[in-house]
C-alpha positions in Angstrom: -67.1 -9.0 -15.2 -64.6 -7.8 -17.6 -62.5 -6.0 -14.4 -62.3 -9.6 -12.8 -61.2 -11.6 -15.3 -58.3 -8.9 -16.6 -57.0 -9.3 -12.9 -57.0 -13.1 -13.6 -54.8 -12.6 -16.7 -52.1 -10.5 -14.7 -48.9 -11.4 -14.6 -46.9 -9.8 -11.5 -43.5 -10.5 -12.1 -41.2 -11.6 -9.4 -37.4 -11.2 -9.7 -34.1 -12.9 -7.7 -31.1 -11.0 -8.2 -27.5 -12.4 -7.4 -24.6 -10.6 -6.8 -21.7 -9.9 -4.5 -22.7 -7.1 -1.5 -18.9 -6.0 -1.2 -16.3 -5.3 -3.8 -13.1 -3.5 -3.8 -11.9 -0.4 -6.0 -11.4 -1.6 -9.4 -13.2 -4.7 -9.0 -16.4 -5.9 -11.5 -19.2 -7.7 -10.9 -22.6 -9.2 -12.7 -25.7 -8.9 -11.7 -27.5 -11.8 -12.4 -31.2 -11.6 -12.6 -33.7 -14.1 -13.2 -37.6 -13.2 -13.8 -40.7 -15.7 -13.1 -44.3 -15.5 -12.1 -45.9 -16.5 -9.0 -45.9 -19.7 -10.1 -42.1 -20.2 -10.7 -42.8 -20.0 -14.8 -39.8 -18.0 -16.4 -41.1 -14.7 -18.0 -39.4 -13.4 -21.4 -38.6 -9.6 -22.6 -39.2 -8.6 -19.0 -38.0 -5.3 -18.6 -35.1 -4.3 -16.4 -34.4 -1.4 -15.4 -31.8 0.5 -13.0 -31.3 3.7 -11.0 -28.5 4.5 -8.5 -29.2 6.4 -4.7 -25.5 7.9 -5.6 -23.4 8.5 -8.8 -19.1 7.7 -8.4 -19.4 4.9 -6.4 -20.1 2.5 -8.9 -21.0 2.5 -12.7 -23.3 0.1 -14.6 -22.9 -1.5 -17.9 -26.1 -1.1 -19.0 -29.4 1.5 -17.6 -32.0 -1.2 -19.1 -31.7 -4.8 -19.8 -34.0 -7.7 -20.9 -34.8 -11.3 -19.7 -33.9 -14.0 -22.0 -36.7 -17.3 -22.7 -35.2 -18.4 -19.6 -35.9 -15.2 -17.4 -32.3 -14.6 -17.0 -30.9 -11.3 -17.5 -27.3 -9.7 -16.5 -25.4 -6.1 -16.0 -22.2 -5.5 -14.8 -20.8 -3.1 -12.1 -17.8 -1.9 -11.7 -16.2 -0.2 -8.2 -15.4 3.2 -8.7 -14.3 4.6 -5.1 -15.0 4.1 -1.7 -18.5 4.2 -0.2 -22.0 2.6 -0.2 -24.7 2.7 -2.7 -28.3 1.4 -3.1 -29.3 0.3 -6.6 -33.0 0.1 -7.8 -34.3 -2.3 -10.2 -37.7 -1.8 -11.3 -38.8 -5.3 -13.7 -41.8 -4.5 -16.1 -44.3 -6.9 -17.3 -46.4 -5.9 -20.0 -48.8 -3.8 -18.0 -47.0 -5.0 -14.5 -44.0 -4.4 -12.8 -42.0 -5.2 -10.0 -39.3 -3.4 -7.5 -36.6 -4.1 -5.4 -33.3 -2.6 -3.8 -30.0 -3.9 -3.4 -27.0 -2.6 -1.3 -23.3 -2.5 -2.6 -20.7 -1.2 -0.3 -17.3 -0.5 -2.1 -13.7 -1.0 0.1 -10.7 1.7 -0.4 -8.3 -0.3 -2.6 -5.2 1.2 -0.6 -6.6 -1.3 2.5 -5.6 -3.9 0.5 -2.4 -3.3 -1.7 0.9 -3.1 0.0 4.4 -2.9 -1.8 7.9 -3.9 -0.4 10.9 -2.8 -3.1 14.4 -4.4 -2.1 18.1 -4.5 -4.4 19.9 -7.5 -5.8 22.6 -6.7 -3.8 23.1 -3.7 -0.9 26.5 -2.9 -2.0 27.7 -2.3 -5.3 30.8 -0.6 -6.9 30.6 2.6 -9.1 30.8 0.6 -12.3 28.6 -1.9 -11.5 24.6 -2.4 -12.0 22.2 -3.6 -9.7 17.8 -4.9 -9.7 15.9 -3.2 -7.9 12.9 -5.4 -7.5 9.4 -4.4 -6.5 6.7 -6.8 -5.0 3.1 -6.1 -5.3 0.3 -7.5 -3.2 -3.4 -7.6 -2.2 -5.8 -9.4 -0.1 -8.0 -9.6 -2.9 -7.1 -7.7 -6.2 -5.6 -8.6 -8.9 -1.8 -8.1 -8.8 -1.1 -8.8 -12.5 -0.1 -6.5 -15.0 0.1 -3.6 -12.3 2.4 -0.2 -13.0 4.8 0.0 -10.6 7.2 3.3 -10.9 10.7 3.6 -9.5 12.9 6.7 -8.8 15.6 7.8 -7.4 14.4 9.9 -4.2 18.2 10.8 -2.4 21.7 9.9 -4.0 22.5 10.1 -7.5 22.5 7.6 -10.6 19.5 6.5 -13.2 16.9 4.2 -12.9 15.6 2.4 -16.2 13.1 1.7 -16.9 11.0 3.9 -14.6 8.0 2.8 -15.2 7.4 -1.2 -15.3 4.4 -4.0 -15.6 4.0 -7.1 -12.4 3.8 -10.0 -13.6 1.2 -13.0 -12.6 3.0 -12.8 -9.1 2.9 -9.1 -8.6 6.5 -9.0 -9.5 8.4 -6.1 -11.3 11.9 -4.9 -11.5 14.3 -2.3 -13.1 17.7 -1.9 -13.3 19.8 1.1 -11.5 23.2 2.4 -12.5 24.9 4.6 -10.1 27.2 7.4 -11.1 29.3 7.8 -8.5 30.2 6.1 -5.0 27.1 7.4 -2.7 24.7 6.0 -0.6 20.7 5.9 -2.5 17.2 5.7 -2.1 15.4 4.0 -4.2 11.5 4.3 -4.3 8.9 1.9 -6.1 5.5 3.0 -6.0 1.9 2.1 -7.2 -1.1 4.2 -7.7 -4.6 2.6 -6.8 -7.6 3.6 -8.7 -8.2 6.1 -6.1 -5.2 8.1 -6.7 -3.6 7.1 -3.3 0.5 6.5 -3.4 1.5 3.2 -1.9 5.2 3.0 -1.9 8.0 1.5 0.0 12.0 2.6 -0.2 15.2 0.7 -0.7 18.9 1.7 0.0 21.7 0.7 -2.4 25.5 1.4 -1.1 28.0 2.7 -4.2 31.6 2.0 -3.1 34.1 2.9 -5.7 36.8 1.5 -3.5 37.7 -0.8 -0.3 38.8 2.2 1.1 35.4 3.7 0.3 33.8 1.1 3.1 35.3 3.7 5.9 33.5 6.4 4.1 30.3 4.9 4.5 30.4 3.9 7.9 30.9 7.3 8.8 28.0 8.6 6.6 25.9 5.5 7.5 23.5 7.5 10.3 19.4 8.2 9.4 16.7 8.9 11.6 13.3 9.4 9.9 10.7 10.7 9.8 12.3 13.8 11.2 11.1 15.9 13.2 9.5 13.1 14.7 5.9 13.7 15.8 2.9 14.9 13.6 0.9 11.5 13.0 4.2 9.4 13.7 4.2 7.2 16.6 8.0 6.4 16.2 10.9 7.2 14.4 13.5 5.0 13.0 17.0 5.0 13.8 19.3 3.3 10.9 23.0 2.7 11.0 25.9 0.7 9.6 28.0 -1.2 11.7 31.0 -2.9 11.0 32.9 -6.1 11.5 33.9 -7.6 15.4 32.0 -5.4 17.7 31.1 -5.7 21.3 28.2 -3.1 22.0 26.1 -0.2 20.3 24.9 2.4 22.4 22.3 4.8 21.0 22.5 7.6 23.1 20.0 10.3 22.7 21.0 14.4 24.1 18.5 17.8 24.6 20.4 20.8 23.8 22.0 21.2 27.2 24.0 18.2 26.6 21.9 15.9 29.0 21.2 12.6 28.3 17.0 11.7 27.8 17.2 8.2 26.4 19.9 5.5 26.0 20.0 2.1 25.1 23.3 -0.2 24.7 23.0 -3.5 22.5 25.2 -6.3 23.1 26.7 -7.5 19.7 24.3 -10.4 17.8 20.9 -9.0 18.6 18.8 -6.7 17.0 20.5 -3.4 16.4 24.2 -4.9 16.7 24.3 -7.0 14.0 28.1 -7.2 13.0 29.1 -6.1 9.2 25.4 -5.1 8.5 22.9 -2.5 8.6 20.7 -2.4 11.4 17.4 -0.4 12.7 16.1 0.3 15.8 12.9 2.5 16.6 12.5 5.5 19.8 9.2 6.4 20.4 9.9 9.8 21.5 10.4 9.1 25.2 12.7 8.9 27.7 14.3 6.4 30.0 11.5 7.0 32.1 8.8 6.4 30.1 7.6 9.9 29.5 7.6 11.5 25.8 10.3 14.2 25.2 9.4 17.5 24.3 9.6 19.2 21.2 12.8 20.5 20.2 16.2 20.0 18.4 18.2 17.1 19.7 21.2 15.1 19.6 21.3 11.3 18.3 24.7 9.6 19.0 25.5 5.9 18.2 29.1 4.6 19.4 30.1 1.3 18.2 32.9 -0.5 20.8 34.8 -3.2 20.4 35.2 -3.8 23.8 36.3 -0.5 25.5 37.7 0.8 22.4 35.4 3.3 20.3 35.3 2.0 16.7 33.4 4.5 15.0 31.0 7.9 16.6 28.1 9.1 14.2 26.5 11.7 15.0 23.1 13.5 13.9 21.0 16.2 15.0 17.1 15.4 14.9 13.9 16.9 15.8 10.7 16.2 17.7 7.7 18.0 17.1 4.8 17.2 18.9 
């Protein structure tokens, strides 16, 4: 008689738990837990209580919490790194208790934050300064009060500060001085809370004189990555070109001096814009369609006005497959 009437007077709780099932790194949630009875009646100073399947994927605020007079507890998590992890909440009742399992699965920041850094201005002279802004951005994560770093990664001069805050829009900038007429590149970069570099480069141009302006055409070949290959699907193929041109031709030699890719450019389209800088991309293969193989090679650009050869640059380049 007594046995029948204690299990009358139990209480099995019953708990609803709401909560997001996919954050990103550095992101934090709360769990929100309410507690009733069979009946739908809130139970109070229930008993909360929570083990992980997996420890570094995420981190609680608390290991035990307790339901308030309306049954409503929370915790918070927060996304450590990558992965998925199942989290186990056991709610006890006096003498009862209840159990249940939820799943989080946590997204690799780096999927989601991308950088582009760009100059002011492209050209300066010697004496003169130039911004170097950075912009920051994510699908989903905040964007605000980020570090971004800057430095100077080919050419010389002095980038200050090196180390700067976004602002509300993901925004941050520096300021570079160069020191003397040169041609640099100028990183910005952001570390995500997994460690991973996301980064993106600018070029500035330091002329100390008009006559300078010849100098750089003439310097004003890059090809990179180089050798290309190795987890690169292309390579890009950068070069200055000046004023009232007819054609480019990026030619493309193997040792023996044979030709294995060319492509000419008719001035106004992409890769003969006049008086600018311009980019193309070779995927490694040849007029015909079939990849090159590894190897030292030759990468010539002529600029015509015309007939008339206005300016050769040359550069050797490697493939490595």
């Amino acid at each position: 008689m007594y046995a029948f009437l204690l299990v009358l007077l139990t209480v099995i709780p019953v708990i609803n738990i709401n909560y997001r099932d996919t954050l990103v790194q550095g992101d934090i949630d709360t769990l929100y837990i309410q507690a009733t009875d069979s009946q739908g009646t809130y139970l109070q100073d229930v008993k909360i209580i929570f083990n992980l399947s997996s420890s570094g994927i995420v981190e609680l605020g608390d290991s035990v919490v307790y339901t308030d007079s309306q049954g409503k507890a929370e915790n918070t998590i927060l996304a450590d790194s990558p992965g998925s992890v199942s989290i186990f909440i056991n709610a006890v009742h006096e003498t009862d208790s209840a159990y249940d399992t939820i799943a989080v699965c946590v997204l690799d920041s780096s999927l989601h934050f991308s950088i582009s850094v760009y100059p002011a201005k492209n050209r300066v002279r010697s004496n003169e300064k130039d911004t170097i802004y950075a912009h920051l951005s994510s699908e989903d994560s905040l964007v605000a009060g980020r570090t971004v770093h800057f430095n100077i990664v080919s050419g010389s001069g002095q980038v200050f500060p090196e180390a700067t805050h976004t602002d509300i829009n993901g925004y941050a900038y520096t300021v570079f001085t160069p020191y003397s007429r040169d041609t640099v590149f100028i990183e910005g970069y952001f570390i995500n809370s997994s460690n991973r570099k996301i980064a993106d480069t600018t070029r500035v141009i330091v002329l100390s004189s008009e006559a300078d302006t010849e100098r750089v055409f003439r310097d004003s070949l890059f090809f990179y990555p180089s050798p290309l290959g190795q987890g690169a699907s292309y390579a890009n193929i950068e070069y200055l070109v000046p004023a009232n041109i007819s054609t480019v031709e990026v030619r493309i030699l193997d040792a023996f001096g044979n030709t294995v890719y060319l492509k000419r450019i008719s001035s106004g389209n992409a890769g003969a814009i006049p008086d600018s800088w311009n980019r193309i991309q070779w995927d490694g293969k040849n007029n015909n369609g079939k990849r090159v193989a590894s190897g030292m090679y030759i990468l010539v650009v002529r600029v015509y006005r015309n007939t008339t050869v206005l300016k050769e640059l040359i550069k050797r380049v490697g493939v490595e497959w």
